[in-house]
Residue frames relative to the residue before (quaternion, step in Angstrom):
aa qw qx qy qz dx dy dz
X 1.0000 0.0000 0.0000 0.0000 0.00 0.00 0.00
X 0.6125 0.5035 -0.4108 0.4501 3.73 0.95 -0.68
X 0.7457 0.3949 -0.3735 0.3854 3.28 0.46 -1.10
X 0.6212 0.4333 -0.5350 0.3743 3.67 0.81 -0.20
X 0.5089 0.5956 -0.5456 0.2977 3.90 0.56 -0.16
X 0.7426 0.4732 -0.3136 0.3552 2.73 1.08 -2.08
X 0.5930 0.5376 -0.3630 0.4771 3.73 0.56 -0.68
X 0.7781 0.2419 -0.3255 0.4797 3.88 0.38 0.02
X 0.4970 0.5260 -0.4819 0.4941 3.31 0.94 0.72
X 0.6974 0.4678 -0.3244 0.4353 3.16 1.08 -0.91
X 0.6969 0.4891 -0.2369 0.4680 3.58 0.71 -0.61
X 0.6865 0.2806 -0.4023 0.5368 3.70 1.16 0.33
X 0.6908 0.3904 -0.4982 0.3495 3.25 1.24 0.60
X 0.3541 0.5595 -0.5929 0.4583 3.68 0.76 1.01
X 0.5184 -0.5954 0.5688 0.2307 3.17 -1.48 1.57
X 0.5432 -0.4782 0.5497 0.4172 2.91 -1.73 -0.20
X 0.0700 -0.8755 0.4765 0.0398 3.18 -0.96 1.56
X 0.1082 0.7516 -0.6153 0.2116 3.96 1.10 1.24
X 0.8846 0.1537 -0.2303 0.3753 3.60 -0.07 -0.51
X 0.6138 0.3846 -0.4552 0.5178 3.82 0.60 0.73
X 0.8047 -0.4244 0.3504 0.2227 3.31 -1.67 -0.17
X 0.2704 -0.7605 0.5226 0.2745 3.53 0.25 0.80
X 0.0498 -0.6785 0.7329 -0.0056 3.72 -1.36 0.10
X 0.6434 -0.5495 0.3360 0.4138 3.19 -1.77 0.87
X 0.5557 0.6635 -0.3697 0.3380 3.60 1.05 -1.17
X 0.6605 0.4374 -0.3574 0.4946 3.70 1.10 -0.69
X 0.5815 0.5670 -0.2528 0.5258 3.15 0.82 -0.79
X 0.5829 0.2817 -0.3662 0.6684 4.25 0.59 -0.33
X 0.6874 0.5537 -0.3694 0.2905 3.70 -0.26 -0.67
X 0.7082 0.3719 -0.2819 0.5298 3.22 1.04 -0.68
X 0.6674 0.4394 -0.2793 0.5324 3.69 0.77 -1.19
X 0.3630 -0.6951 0.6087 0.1208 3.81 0.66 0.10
X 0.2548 0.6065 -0.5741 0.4875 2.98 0.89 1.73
X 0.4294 -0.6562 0.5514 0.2845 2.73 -2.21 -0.97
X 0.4909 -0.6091 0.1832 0.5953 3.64 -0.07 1.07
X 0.6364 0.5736 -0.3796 0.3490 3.57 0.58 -1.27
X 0.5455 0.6110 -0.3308 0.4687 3.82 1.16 -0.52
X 0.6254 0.4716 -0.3369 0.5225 3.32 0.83 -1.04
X 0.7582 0.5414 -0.2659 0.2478 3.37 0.40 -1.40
X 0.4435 0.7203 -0.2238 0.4841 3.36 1.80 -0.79
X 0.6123 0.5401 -0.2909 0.4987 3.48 0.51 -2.15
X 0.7385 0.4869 -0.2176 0.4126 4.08 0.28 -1.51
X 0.6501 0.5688 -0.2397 0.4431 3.40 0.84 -0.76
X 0.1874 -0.8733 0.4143 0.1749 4.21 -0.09 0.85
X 0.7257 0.1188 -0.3186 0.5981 3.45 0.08 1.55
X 0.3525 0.6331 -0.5894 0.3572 3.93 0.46 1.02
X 0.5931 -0.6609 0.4208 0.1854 2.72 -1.51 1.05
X 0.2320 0.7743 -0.4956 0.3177 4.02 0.74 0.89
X 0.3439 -0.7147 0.5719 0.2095 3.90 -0.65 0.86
X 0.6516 -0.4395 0.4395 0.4349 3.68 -1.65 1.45
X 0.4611 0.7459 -0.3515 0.3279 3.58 0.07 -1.06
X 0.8090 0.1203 0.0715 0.5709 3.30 -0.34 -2.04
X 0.7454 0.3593 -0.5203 0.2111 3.79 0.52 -0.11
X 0.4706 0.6251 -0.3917 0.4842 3.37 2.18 0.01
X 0.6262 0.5361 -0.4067 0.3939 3.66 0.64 -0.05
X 0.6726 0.5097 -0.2306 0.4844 3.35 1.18 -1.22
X 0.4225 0.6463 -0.4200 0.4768 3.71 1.24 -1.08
X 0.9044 0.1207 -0.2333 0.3364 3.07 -0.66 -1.59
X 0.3770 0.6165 -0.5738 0.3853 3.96 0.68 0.00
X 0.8521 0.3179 -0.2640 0.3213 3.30 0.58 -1.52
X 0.4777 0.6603 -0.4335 0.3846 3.42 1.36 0.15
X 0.6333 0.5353 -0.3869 0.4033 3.66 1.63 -1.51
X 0.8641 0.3740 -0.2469 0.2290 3.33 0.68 -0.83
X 0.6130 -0.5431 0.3352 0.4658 3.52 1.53 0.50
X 0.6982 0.6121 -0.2686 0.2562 3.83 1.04 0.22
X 0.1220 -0.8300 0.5442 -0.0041 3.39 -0.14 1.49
X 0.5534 -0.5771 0.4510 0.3966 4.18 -1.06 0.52
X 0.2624 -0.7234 0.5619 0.3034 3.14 -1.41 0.52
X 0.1411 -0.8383 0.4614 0.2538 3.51 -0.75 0.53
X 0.4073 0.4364 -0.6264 0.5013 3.51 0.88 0.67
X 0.7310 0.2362 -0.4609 0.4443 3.96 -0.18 -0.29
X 0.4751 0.7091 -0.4207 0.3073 3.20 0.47 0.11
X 0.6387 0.5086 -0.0583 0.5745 3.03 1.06 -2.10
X 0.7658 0.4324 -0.3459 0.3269 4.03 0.67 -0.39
X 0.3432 0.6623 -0.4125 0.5228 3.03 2.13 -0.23
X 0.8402 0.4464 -0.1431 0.2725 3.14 -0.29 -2.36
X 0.2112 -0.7962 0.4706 0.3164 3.71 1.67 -1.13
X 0.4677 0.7566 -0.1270 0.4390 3.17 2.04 0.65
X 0.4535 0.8166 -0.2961 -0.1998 3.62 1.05 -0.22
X 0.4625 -0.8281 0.2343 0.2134 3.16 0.87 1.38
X 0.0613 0.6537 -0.6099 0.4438 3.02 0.77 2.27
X 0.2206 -0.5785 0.7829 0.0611 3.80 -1.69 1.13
X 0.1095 -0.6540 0.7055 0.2500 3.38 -1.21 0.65
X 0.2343 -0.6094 0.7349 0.1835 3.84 -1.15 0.91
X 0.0677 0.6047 -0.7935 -0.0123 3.96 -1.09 1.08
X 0.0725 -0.7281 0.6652 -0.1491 3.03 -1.41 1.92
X 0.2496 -0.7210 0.6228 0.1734 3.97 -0.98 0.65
X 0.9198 -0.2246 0.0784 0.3119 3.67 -1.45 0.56
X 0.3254 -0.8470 0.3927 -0.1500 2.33 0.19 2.51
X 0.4728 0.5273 -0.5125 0.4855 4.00 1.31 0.72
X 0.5302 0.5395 -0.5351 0.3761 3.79 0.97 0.76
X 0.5384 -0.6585 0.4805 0.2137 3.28 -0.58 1.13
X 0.6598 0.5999 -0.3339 0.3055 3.55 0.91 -0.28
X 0.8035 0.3937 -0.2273 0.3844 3.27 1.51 -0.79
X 0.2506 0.6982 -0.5183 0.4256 3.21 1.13 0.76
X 0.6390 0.4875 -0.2500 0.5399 3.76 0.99 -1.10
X 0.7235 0.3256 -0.3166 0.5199 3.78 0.79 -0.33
X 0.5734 0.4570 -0.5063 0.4538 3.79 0.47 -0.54
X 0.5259 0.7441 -0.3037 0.2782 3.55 0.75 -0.71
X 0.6642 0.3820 -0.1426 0.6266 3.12 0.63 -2.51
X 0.6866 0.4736 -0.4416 0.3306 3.85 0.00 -1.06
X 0.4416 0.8538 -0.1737 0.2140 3.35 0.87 -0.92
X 0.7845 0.2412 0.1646 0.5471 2.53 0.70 -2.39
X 0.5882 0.4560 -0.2199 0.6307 3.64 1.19 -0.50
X 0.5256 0.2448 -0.4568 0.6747 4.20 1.10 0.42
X 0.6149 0.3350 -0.5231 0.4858 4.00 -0.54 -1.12
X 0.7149 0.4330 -0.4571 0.3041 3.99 -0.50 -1.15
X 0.7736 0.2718 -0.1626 0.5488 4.09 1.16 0.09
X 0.7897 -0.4966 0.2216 0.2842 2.87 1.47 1.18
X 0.6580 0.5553 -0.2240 0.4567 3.45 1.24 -0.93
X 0.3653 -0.5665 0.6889 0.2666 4.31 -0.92 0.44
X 0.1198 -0.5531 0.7925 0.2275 2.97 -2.13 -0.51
X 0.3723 -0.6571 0.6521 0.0656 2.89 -1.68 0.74
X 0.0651 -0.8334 0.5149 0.1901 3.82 0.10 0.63
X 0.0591 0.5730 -0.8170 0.0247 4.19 -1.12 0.33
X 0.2236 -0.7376 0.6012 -0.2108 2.38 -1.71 1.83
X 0.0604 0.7473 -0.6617 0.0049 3.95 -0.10 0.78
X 0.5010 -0.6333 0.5202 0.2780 3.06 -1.91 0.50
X 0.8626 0.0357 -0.1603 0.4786 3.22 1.03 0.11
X 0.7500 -0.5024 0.1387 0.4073 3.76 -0.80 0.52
X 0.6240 0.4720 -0.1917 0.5926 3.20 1.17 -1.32
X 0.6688 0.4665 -0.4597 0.3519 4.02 0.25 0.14
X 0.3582 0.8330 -0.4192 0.0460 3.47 1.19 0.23
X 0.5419 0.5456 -0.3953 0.5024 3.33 1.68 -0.02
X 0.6841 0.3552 -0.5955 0.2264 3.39 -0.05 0.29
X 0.6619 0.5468 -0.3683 0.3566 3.49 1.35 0.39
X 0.4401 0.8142 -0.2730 0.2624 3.62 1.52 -0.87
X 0.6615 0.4294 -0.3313 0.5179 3.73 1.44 -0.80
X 0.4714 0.5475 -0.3909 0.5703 3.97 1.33 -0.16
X 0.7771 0.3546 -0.3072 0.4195 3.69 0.10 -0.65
X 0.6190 0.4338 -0.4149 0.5065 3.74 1.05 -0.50
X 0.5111 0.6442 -0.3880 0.4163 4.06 0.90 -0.92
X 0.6863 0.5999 -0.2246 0.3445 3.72 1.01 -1.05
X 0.0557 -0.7823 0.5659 0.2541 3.58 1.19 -1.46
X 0.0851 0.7794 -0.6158 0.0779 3.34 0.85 1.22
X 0.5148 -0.6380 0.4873 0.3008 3.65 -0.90 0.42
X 0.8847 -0.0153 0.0459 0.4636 3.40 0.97 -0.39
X 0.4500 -0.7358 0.4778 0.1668 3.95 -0.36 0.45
X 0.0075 0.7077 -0.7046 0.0514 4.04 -0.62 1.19
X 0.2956 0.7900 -0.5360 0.0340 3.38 0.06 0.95
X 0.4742 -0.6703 0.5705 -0.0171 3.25 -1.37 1.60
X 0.7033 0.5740 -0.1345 0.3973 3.54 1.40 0.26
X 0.4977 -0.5945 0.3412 0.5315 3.66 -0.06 -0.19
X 0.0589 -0.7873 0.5874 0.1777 4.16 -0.54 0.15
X 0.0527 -0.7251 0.6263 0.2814 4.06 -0.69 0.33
X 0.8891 -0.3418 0.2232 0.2070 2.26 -2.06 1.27
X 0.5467 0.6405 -0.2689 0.4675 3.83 1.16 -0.65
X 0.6802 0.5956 -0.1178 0.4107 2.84 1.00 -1.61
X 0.7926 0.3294 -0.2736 0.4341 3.05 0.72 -1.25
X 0.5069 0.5366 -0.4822 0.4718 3.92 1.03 -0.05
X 0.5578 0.5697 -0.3971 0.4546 4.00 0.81 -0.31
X 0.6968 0.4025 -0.2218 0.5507 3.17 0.58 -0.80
X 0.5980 0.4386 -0.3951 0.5422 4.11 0.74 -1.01
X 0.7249 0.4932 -0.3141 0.3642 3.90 -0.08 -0.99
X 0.7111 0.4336 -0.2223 0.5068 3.44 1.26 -0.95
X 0.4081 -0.7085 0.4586 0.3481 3.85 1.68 0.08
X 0.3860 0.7581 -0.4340 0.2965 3.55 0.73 0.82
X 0.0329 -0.8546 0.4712 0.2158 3.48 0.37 0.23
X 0.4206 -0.7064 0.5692 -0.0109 3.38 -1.70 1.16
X 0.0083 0.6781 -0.7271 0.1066 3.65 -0.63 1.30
X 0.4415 -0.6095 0.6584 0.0134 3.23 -1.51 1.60
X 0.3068 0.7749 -0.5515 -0.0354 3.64 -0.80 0.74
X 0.7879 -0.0741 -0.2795 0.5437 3.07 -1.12 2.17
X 0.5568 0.3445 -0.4705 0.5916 3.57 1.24 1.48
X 0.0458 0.7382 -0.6683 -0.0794 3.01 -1.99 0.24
X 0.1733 -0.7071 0.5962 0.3384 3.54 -0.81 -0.01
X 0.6481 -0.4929 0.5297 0.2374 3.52 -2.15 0.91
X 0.7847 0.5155 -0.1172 0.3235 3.49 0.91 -1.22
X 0.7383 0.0807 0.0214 0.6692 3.24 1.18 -0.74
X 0.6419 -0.6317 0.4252 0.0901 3.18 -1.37 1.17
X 0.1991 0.8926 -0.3956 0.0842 3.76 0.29 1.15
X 0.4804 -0.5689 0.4571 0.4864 3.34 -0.61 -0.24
X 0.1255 0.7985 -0.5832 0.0806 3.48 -1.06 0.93
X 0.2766 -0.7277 0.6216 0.0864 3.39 -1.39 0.60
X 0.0747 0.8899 -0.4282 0.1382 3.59 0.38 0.92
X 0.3401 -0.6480 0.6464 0.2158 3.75 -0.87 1.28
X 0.5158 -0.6372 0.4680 0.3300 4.37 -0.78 0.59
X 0.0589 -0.8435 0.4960 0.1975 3.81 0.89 0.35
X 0.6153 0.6171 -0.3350 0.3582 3.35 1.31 -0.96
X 0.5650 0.6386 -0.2856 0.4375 3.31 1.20 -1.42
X 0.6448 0.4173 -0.3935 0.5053 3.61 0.29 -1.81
X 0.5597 0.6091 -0.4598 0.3230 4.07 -0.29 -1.61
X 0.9272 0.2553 -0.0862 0.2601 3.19 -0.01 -1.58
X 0.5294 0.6004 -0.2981 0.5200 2.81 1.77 0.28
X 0.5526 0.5281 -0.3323 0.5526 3.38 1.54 -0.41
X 0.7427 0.4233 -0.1737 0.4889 3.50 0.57 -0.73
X 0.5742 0.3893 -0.4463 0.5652 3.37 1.13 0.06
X 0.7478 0.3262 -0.3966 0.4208 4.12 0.36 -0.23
X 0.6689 0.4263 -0.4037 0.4559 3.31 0.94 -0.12
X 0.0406 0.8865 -0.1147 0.4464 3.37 1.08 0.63
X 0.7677 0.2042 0.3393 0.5038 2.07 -1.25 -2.40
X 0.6321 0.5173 -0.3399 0.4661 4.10 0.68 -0.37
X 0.5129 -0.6897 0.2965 0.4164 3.79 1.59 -1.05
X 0.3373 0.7215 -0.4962 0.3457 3.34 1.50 0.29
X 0.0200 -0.7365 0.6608 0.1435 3.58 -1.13 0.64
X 0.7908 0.3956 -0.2605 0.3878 3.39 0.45 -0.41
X 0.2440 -0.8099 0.5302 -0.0584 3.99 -0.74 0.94
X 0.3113 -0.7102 0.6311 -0.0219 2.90 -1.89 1.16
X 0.0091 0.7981 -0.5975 -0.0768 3.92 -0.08 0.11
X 0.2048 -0.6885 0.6918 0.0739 3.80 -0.53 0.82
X 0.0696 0.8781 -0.4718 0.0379 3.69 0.46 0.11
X 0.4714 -0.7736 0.4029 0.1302 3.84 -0.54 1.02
X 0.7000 -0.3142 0.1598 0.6210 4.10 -0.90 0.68
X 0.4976 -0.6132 0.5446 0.2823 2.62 -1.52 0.59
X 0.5179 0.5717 -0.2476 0.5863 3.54 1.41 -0.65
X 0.5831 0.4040 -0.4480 0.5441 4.34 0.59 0.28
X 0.6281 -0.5700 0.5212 0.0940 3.37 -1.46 1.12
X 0.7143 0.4866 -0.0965 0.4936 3.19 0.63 -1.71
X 0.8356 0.3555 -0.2192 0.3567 3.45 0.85 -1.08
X 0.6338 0.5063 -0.3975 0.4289 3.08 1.48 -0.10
X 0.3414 0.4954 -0.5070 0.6172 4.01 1.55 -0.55
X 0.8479 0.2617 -0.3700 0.2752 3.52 -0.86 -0.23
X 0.4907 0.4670 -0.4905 0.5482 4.01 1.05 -0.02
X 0.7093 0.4508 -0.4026 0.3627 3.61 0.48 -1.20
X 0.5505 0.6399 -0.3946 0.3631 3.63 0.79 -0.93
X 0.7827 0.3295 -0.1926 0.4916 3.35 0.85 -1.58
X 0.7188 0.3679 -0.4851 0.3357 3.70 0.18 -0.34
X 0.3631 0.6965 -0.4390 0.4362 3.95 1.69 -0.60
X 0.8960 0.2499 -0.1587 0.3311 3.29 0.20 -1.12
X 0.4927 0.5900 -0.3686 0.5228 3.34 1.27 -0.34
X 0.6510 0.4488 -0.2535 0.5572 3.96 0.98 -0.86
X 0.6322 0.4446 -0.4168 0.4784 3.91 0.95 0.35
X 0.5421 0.5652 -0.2680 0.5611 3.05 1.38 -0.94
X 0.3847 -0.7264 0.5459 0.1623 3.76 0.56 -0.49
X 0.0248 0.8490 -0.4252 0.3127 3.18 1.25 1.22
X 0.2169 0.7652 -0.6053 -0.0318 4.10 -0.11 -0.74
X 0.6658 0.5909 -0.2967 0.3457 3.76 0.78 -0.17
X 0.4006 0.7455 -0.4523 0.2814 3.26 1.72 0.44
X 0.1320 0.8027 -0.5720 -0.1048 3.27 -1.37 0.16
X 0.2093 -0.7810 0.5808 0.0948 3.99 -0.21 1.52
X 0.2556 -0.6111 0.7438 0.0891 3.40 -2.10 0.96
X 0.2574 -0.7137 0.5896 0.2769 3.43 -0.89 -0.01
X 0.2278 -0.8095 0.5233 0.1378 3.75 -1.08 1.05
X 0.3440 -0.6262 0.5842 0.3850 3.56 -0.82 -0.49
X 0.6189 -0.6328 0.3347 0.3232 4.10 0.89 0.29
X 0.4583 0.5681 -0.3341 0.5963 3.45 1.51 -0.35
X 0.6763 -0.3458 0.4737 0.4457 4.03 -1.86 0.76
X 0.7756 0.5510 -0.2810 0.1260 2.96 -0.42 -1.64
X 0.6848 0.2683 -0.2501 0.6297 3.52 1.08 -1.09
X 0.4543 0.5027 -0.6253 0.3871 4.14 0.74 0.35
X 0.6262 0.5638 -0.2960 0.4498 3.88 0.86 -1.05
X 0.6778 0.5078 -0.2438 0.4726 3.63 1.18 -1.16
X 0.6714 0.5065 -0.2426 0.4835 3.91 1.10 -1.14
X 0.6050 0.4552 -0.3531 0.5496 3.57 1.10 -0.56
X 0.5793 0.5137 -0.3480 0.5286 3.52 0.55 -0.57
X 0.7892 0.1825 -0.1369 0.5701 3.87 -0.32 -0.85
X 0.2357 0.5306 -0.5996 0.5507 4.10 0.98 1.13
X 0.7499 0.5347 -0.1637 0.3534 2.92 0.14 -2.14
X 0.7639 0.4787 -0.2591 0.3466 3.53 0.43 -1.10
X 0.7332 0.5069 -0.1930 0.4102 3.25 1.02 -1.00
X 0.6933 0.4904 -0.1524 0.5055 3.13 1.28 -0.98
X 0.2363 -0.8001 0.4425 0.3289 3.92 1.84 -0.46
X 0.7285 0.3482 -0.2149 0.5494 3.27 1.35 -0.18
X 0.3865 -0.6419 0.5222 0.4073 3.94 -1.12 -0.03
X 0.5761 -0.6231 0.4247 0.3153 3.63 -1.16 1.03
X 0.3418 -0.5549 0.6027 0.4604 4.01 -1.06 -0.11
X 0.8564 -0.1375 -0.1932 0.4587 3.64 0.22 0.32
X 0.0513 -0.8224 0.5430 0.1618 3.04 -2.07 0.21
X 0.6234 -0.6739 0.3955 0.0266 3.42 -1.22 1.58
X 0.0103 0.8478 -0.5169 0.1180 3.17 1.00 0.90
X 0.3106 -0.8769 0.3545 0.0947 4.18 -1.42 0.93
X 0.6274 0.1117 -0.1575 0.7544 2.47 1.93 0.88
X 0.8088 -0.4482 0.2777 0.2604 3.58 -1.46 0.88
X 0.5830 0.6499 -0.1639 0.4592 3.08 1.28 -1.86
X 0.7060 0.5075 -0.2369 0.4336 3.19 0.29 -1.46
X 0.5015 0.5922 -0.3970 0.4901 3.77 0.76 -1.60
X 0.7926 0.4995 -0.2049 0.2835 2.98 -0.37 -1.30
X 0.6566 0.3974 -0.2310 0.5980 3.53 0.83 -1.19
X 0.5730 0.5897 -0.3544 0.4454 3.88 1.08 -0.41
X 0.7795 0.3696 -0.2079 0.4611 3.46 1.09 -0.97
X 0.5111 0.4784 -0.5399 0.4674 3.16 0.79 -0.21
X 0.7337 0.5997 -0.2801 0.1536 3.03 0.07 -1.31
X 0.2943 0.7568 -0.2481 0.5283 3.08 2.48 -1.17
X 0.8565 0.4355 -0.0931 0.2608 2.85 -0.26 -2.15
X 0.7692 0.5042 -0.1024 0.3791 3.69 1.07 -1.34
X 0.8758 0.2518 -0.0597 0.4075 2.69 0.74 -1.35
X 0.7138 0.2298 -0.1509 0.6442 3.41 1.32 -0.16
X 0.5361 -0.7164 0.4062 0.1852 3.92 0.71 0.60
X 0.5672 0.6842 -0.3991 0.2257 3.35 0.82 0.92
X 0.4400 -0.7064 0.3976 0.3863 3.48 -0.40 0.94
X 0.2118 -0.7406 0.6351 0.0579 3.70 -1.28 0.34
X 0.4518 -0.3592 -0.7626 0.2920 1.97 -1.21 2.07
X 0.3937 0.7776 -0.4757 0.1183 4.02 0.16 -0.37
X 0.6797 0.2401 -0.1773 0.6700 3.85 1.09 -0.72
X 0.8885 0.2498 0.0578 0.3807 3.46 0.84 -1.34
X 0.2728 -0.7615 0.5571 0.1879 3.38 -0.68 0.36
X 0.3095 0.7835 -0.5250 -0.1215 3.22 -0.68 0.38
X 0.3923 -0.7702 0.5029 -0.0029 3.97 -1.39 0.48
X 0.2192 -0.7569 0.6147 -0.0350 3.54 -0.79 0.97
X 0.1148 -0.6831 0.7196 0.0487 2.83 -2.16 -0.25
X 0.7026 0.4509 -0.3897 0.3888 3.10 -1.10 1.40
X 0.2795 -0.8386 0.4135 0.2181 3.62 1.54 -0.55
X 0.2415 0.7815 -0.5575 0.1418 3.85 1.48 0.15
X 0.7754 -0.3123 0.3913 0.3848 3.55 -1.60 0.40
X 0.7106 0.2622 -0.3679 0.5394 3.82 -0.15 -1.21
X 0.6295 0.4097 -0.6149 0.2405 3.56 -0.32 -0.22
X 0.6150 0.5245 -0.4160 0.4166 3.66 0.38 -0.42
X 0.5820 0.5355 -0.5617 0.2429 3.55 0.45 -0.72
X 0.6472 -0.5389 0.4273 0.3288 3.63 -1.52 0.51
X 0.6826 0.5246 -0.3552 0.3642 3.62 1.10 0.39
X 0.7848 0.0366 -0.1801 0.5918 2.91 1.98 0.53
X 0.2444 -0.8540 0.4577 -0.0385 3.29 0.96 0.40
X 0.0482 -0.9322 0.3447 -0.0996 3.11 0.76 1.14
X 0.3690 -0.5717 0.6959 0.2296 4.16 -0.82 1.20
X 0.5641 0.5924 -0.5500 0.1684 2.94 -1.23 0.97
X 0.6237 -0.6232 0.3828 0.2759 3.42 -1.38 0.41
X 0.0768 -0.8289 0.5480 0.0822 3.48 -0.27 0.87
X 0.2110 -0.7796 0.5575 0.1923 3.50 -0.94 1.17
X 0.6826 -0.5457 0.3504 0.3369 3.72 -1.73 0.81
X 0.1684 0.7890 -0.5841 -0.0887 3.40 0.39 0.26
X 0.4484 0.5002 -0.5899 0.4480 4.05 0.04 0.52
X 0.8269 0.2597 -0.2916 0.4047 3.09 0.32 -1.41
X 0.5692 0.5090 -0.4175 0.4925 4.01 0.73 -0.51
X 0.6935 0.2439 -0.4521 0.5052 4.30 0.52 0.27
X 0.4168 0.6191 -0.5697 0.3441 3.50 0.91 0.33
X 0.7721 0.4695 -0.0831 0.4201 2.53 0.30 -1.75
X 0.5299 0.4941 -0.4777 0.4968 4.16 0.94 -0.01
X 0.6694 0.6441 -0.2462 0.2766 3.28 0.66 -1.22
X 0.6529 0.6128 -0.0266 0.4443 2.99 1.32 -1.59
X 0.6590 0.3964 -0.2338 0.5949 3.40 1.29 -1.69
X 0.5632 0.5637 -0.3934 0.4586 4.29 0.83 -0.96
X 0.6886 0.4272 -0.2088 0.5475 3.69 0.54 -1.02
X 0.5988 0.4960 -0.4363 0.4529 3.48 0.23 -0.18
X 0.7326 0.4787 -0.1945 0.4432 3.23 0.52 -1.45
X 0.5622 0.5861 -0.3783 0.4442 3.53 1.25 -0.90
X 0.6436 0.4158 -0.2597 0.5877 3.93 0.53 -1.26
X 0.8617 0.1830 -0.1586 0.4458 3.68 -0.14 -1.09
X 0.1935 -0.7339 0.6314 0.1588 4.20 0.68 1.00
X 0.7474 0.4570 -0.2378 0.4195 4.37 0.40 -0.51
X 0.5768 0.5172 -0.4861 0.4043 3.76 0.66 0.07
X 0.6679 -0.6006 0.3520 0.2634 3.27 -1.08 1.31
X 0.5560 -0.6455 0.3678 0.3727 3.50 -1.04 0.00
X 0.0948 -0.7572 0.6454 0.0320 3.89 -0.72 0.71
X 0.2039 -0.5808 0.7881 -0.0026 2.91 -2.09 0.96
X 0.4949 0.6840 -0.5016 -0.1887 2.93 -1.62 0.89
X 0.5955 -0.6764 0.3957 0.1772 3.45 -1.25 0.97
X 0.3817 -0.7314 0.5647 -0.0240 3.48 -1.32 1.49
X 0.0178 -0.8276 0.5167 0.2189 3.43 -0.76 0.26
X 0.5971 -0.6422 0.4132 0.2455 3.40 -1.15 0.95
X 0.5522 -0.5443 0.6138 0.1486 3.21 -1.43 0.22
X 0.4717 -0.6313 0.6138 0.0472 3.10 -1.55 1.25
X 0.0250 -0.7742 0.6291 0.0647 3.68 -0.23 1.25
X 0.0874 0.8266 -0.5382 -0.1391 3.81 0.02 0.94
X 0.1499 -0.8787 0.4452 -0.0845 3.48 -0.85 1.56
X 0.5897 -0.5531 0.2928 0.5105 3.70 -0.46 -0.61
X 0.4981 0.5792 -0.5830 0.2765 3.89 0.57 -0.06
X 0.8797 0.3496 -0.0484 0.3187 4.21 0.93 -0.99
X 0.2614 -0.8029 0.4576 0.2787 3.27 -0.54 0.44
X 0.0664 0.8340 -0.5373 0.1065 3.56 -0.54 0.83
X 0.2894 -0.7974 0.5245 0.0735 2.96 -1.19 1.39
């Protein structure tokens, strides 16, 4: 019973507060909290009971009073901004990751900032935008040189690699096995009787796409393979439609399969298969992907291929970026995921 008095005393002594600035302190005053209580309720995973953060909610709803996070950020010295640095954004794949990364920063409070290049190696024409920000930390989906990454170490930024790493220097990374999936494609297609190959193979400047050419030609050369022949795509249909074509040319003949480095490509590979030169799929041809994007399922191609975890692999960035944010001294870690076999209708595999 006291505390209800004391709590209605307190709430008829807050002025009337329509035409000034609301503040948490108004906002504890009425709910007969404490500011730090209030601050909690705002804060996404604090310890604060349903109870008190449903009391404080609607107070702060009666009185018109949302948090600032630029004063916020000048307290904390924090302004809990991710920079996502991502490279040619007509792959269909990274929509699924801006997503997971997305939702697995907002769920800790944190934004993203997206910077987009069209290609890996152009990361300077974005790098003076990302320092301008004071991003707390760095998801970068891109190559970084070795420069770079002291810019970012000197400035106490911390730097998560996703589905990159470097050989040379010790980084954080979050990495789908590209090598693993490759050679696992090429070991059932194989094992199915294909001897002769295509590789559609991606920039030469992409990380991801070159771990996956090496995977497949590594393993195809154990196998004792000699009938290989790689194109180089740009990840987009078009050059999948263009690499199947100049397969064709070089070879005077179509391959019994083709290794395509991304979904996109597959696709532009089969059509092309399919359209322009009348071959059934998987029936003349084999063909294979990576990445498991939406169109590949669709029932017009149903696509063999390796799909990588992307929920769990932006968890886990998020997690390793935040860590590093609270603890600026824990050592660098890497760690690697393996994909999934999508087995569909474009391949035969044994």
């Amino acid at each position: 019973m006291a505390r209800s008095k004391a709590h209605r005393r307190a709430t008829e002594a807050v002025p009337d507060l329509v035409s000034g600035t609301v503040t948490s302190y108004d906002v504890a005053l009425r709910a007969g909290v404490s500011q730090s209580a209030v601050s909690r309720c705002f804060k996404p995973g604090a310890s604060v009971s349903a109870k008190m953060r449903k009391r404080v909610m609607n107070v702060a709803r009666e009185l018109g009073y949302t948090p600032n996070a630029i004063a916020r950020s000048l307290i904390t010295r924090r302004t809990n901004l991710i920079a996502v640095l991502l490279s040619n954004l007509t792959n269909l794949y990274y929509p699924e990751v801006l997503s997971e990364l997305s939702g697995h920063a907002s769920a800790r409070g944190v934004r993203i900032l997206l910077f987009a290049v069209p290609h890996e190696s152009d990361i300077d024409l974005i790098m003076d935008q990302v320092l301008q920000y004071q991003v707390d930390g760095v998801v970068a989906a891109v190559r970084l040189t070795p420069e770079y990454l002291q810019l970012f170490e000197r400035r106490h930024t911390p730097v998560v690699f996703f589905n990159r790493h470097l050989q040379s220097t010790p980084v954080n990374s979050v990495c789908c096995d590209q090598i693993e999936g490759a050679r696992l494609l090429v070991d059932r297609l194989h094992a199915a009787g294909h001897r002769s190959f295509g590789v559609i193979a991606g920039p030469k400047d992409s990380v991801v796409g070159q771990e996956r050419l090496k995977g497949s030609l590594d393993r195809l050369a154990e196998l004792r393979i000699e009938d290989v022949h790689v194109v180089n795509g740009n990840y987009d249909y078009e050059s999948g439609a263009q690499g199947f074509q100049e397969l064709v040319k070089r070879m005077r003949r179509p391959p019994a399969a083709v290794i395509c480095a991304n979904d996109v490509m597959a696709i532009g590979c089969m059509d092309a298969a399919r359209f322009e030169f009348s071959l059934t799929v998987p029936g003349k041809l084999s063909v294979v992907g990576f990445d498991g994007v939406g169109p590949s399922n669709w029932s017009s191609y149903r696509l063999t291929t390796v799909r990588q975890p992307v929920r769990r692999m932006a968890e886990a960035t998020i997690a390793l970026l935040m860590d590093r944010i609270d603890n600026p001294g824990l050592p660098p870690e890497k760690r690697l995921l393996s994909g999934q076999l999508i087995e569909g209708n474009s391949a035969r595999l044994g």
